[in-house]
Chimera marker file (.cmm) of the C-alpha trace (Angstrom):
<marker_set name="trace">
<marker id="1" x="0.000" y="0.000" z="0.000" r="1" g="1" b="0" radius="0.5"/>
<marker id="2" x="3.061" y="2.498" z="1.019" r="1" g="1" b="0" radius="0.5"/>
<marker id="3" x="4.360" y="2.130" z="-2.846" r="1" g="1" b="0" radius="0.5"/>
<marker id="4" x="0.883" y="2.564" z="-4.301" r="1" g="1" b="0" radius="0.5"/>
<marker id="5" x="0.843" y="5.420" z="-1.832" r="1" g="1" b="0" radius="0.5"/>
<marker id="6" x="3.710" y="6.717" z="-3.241" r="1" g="1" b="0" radius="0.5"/>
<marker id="7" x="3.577" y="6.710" z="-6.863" r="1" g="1" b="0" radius="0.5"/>
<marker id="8" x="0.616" y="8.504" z="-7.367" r="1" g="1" b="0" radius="0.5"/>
<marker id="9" x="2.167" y="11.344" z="-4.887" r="1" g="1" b="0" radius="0.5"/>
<marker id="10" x="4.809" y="11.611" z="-7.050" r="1" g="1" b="0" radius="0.5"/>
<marker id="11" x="2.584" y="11.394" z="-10.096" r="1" g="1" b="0" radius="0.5"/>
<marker id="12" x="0.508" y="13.989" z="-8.566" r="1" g="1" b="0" radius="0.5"/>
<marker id="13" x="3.057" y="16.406" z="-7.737" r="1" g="1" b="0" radius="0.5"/>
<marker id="14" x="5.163" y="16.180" z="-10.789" r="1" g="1" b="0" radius="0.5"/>
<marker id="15" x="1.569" y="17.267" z="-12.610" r="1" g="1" b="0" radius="0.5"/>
<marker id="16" x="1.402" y="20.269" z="-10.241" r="1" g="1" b="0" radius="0.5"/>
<marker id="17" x="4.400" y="20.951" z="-9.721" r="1" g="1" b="0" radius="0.5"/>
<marker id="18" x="7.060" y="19.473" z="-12.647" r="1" g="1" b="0" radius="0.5"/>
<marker id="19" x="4.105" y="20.119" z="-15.627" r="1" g="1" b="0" radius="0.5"/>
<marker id="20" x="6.806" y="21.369" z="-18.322" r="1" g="1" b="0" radius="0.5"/>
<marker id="21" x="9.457" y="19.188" z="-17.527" r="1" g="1" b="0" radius="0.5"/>
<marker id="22" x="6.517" y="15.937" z="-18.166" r="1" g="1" b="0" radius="0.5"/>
<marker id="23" x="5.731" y="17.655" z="-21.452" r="1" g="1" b="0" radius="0.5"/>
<marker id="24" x="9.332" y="17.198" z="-22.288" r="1" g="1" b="0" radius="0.5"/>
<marker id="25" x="9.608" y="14.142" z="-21.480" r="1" g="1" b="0" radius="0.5"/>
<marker id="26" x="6.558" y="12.449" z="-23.160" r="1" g="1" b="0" radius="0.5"/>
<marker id="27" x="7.285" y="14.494" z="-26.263" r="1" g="1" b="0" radius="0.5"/>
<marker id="28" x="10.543" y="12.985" z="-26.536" r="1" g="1" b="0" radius="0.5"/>
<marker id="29" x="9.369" y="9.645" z="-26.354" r="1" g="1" b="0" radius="0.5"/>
<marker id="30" x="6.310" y="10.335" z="-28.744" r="1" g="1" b="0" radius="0.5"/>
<marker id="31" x="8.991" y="12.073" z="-30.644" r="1" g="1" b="0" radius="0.5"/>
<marker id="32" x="11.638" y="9.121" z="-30.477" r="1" g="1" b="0" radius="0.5"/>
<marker id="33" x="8.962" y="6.750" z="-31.248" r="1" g="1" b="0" radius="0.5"/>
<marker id="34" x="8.643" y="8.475" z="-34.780" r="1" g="1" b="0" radius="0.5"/>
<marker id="35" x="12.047" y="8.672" z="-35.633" r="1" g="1" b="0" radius="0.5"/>
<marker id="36" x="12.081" y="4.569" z="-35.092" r="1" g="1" b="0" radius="0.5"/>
<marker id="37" x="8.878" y="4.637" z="-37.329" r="1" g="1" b="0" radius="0.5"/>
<marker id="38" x="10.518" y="7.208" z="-39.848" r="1" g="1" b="0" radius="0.5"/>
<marker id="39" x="14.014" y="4.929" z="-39.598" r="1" g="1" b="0" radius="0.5"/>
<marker id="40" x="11.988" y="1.708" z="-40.471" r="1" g="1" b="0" radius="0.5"/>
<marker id="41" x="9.721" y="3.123" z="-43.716" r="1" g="1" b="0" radius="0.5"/>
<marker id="42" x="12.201" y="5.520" z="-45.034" r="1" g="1" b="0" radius="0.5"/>
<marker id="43" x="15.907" y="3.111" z="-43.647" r="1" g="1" b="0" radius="0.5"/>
<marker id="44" x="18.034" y="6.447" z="-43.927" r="1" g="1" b="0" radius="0.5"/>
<marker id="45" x="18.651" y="8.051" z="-41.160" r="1" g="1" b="0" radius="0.5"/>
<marker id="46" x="18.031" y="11.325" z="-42.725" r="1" g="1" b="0" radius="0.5"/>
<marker id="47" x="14.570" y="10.702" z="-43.885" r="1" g="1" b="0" radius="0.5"/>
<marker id="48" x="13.785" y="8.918" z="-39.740" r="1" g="1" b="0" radius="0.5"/>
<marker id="49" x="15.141" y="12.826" z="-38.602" r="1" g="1" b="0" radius="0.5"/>
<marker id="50" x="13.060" y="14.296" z="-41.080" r="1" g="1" b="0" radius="0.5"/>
<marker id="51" x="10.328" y="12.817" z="-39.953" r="1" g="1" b="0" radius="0.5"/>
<marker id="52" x="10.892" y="13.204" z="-36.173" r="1" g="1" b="0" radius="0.5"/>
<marker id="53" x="11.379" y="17.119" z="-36.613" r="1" g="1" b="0" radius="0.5"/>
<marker id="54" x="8.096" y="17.391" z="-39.070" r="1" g="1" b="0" radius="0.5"/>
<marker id="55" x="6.195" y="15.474" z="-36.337" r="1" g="1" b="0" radius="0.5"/>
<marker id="56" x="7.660" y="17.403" z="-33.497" r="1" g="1" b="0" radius="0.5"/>
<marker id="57" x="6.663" y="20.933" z="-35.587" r="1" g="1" b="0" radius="0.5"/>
<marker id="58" x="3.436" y="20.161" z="-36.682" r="1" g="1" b="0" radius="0.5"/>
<marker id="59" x="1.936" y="18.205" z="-33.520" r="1" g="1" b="0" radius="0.5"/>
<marker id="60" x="3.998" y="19.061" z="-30.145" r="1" g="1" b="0" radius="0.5"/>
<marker id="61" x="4.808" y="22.860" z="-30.802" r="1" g="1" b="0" radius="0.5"/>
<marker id="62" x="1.965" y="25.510" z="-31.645" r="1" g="1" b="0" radius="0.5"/>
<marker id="63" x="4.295" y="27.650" z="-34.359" r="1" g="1" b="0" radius="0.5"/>
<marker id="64" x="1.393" y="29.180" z="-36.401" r="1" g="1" b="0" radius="0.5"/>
<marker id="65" x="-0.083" y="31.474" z="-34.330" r="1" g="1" b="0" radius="0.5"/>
<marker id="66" x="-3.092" y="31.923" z="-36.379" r="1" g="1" b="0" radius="0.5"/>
<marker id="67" x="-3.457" y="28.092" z="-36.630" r="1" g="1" b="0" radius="0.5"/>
<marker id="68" x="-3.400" y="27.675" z="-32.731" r="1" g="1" b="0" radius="0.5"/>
<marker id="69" x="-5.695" y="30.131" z="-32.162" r="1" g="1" b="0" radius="0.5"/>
<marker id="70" x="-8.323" y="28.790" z="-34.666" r="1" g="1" b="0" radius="0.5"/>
<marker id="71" x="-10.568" y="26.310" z="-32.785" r="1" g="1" b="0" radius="0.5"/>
<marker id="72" x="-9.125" y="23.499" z="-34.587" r="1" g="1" b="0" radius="0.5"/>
<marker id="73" x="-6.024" y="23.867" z="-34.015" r="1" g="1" b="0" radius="0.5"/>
<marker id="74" x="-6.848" y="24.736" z="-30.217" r="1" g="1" b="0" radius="0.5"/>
<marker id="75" x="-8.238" y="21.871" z="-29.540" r="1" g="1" b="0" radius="0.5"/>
<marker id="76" x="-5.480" y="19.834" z="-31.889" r="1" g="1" b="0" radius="0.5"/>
<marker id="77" x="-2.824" y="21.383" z="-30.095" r="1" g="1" b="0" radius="0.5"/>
<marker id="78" x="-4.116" y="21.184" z="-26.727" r="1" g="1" b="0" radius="0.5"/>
<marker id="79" x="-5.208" y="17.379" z="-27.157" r="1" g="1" b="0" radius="0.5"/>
<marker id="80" x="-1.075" y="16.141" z="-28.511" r="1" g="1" b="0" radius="0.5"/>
<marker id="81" x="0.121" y="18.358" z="-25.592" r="1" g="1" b="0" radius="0.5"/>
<marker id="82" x="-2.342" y="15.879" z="-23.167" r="1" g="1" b="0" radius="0.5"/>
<marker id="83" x="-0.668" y="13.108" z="-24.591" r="1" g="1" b="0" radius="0.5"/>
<marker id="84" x="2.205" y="14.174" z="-25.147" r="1" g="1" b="0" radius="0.5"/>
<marker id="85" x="2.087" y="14.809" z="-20.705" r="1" g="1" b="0" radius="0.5"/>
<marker id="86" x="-0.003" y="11.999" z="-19.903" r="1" g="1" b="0" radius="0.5"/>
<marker id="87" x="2.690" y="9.850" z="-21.505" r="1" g="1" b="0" radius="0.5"/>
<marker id="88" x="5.736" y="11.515" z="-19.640" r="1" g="1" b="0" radius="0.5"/>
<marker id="89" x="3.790" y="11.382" z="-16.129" r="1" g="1" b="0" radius="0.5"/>
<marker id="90" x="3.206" y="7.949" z="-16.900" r="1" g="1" b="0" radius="0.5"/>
<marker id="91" x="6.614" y="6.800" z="-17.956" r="1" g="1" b="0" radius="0.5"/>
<marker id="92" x="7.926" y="8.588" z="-14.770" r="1" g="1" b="0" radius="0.5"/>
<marker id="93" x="5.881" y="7.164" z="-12.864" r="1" g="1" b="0" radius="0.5"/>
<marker id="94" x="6.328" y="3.872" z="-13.491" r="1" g="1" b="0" radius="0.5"/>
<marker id="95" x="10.643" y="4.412" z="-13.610" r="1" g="1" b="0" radius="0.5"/>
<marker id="96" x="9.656" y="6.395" z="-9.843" r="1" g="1" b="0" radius="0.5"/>
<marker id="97" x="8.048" y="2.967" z="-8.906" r="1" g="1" b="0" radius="0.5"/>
<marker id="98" x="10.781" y="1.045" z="-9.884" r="1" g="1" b="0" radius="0.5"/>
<marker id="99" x="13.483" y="2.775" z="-8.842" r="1" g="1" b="0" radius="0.5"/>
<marker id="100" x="11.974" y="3.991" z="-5.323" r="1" g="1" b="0" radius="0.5"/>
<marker id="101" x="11.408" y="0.308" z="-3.797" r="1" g="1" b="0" radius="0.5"/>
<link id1="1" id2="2" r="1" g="1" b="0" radius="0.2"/>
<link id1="2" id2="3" r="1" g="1" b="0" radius="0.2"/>
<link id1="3" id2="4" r="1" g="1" b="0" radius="0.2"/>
<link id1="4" id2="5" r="1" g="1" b="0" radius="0.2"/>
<link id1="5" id2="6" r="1" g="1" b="0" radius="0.2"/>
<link id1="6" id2="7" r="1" g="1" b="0" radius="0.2"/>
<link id1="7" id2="8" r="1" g="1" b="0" radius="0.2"/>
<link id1="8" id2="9" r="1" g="1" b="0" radius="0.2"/>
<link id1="9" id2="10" r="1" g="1" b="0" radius="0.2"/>
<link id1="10" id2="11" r="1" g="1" b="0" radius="0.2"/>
<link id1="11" id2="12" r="1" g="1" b="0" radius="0.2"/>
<link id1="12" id2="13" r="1" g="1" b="0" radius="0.2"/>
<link id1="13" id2="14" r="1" g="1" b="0" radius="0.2"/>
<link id1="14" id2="15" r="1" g="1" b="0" radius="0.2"/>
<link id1="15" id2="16" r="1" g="1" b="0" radius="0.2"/>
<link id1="16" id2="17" r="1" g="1" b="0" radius="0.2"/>
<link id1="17" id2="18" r="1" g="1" b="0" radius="0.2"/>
<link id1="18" id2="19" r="1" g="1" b="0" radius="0.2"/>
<link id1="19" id2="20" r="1" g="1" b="0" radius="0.2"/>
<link id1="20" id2="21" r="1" g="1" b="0" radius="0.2"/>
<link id1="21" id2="22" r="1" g="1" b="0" radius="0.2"/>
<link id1="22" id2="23" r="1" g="1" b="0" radius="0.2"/>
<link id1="23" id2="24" r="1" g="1" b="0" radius="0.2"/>
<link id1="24" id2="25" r="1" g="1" b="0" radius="0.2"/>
<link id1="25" id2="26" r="1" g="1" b="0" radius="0.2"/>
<link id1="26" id2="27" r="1" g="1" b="0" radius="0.2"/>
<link id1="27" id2="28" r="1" g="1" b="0" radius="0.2"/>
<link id1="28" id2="29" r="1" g="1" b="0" radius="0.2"/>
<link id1="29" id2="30" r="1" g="1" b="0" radius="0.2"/>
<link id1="30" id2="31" r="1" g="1" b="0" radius="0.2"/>
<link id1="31" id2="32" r="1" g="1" b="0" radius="0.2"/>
<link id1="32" id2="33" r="1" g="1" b="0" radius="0.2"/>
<link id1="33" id2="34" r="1" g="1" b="0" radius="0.2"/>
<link id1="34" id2="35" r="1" g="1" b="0" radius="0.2"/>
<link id1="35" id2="36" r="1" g="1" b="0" radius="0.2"/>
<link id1="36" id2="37" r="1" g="1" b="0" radius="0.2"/>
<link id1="37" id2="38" r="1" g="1" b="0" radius="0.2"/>
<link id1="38" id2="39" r="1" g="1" b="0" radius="0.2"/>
<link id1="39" id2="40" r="1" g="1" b="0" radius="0.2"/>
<link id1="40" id2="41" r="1" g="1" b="0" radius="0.2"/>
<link id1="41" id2="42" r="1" g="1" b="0" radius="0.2"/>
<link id1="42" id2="43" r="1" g="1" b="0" radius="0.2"/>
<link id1="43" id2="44" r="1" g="1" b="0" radius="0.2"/>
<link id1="44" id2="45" r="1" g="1" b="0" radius="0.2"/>
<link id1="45" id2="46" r="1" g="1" b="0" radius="0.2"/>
<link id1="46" id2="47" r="1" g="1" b="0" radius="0.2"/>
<link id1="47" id2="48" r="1" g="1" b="0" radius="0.2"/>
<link id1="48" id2="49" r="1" g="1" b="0" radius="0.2"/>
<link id1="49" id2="50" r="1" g="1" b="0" radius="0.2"/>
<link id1="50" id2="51" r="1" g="1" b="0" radius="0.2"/>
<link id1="51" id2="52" r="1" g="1" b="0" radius="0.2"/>
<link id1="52" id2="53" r="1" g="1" b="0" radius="0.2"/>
<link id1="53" id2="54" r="1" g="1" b="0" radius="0.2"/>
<link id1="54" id2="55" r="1" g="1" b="0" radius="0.2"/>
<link id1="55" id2="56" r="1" g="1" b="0" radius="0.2"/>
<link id1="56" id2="57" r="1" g="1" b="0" radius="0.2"/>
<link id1="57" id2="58" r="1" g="1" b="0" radius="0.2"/>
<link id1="58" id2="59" r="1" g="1" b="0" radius="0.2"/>
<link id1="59" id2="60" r="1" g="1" b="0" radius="0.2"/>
<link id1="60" id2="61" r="1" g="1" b="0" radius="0.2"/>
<link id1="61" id2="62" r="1" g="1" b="0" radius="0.2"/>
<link id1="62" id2="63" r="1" g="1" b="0" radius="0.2"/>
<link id1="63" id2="64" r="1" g="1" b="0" radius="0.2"/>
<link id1="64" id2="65" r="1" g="1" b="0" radius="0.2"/>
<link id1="65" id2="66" r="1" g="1" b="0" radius="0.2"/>
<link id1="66" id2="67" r="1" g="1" b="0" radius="0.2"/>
<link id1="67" id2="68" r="1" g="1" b="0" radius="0.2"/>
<link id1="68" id2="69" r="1" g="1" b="0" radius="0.2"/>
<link id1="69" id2="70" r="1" g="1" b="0" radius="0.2"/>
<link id1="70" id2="71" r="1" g="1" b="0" radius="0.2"/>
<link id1="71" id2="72" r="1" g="1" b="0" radius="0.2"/>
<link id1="72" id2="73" r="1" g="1" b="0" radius="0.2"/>
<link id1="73" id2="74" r="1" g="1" b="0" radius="0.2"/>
<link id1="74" id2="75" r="1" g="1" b="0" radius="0.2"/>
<link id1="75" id2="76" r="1" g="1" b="0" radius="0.2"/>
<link id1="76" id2="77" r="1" g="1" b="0" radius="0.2"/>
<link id1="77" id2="78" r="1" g="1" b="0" radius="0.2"/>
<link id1="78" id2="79" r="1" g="1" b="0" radius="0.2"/>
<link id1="79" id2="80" r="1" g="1" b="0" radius="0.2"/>
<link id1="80" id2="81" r="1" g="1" b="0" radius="0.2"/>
<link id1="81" id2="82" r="1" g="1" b="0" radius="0.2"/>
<link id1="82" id2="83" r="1" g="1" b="0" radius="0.2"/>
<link id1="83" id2="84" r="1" g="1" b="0" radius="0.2"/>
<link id1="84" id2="85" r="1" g="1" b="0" radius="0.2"/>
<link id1="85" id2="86" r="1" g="1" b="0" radius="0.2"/>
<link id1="86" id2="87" r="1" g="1" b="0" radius="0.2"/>
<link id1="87" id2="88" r="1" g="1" b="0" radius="0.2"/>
<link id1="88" id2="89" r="1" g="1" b="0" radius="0.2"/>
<link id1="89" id2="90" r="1" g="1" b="0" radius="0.2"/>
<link id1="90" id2="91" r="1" g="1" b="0" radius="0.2"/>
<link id1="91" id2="92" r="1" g="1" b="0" radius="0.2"/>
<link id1="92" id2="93" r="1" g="1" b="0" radius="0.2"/>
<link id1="93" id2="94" r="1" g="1" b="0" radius="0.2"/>
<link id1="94" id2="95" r="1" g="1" b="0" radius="0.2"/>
<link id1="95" id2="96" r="1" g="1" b="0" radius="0.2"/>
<link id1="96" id2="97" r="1" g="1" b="0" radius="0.2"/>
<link id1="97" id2="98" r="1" g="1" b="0" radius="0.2"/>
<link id1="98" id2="99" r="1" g="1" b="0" radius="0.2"/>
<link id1="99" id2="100" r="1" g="1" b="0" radius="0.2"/>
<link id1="100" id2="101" r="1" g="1" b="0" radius="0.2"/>
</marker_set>
């Protein structure tokens, strides 16, 4: 019970508290997990980067201001950010579990 405990205070307070730094970190998986995609349908490695940085522009980072403030793109951008922290608390979680006990 103390571990269960545990996790999901640290889970809870890196949301609070670390919220950027678990957007960083789940965007670098989601954004490592499409180079390996990029690396296996394109087997260059300048076509897997290519694909890493397009995905990275166009779904992590809001760079057209006029596209992230349409309600589209709002919603886009704020529903890849989600993931993009949902994934990093996750992942953090579970490596705080693991490492912790």
């Amino acid at each position: 019970m103390r571990r269960n405990t545990a996790t999901i205070n640290y889970g809870i307070g890196s949301l609070f508290g670390n919220t950027f730094n678990m957007y960083v970190f789940g965007s670098a998986i989601l954004t490592t997990l499409n180079f390996l995609l990029g690396l296996l349908q394109t087997q260059t490695f300048e076509g897997a980067l290519n694909v890493a940085i397009n995905y990275y522009i166009s779904k992590l980072t809001p760079f057209p201001i006029n596209e992230f403030l349409a309600a589209g793109g709002f919603w886009e951008v704020m529903f890849n950010v989600s993931i993009a922290l949902g994934l990093g608390l996750l992942v953090a979680m579970y490596r705080y579990r693991k490492n912790r006990f």
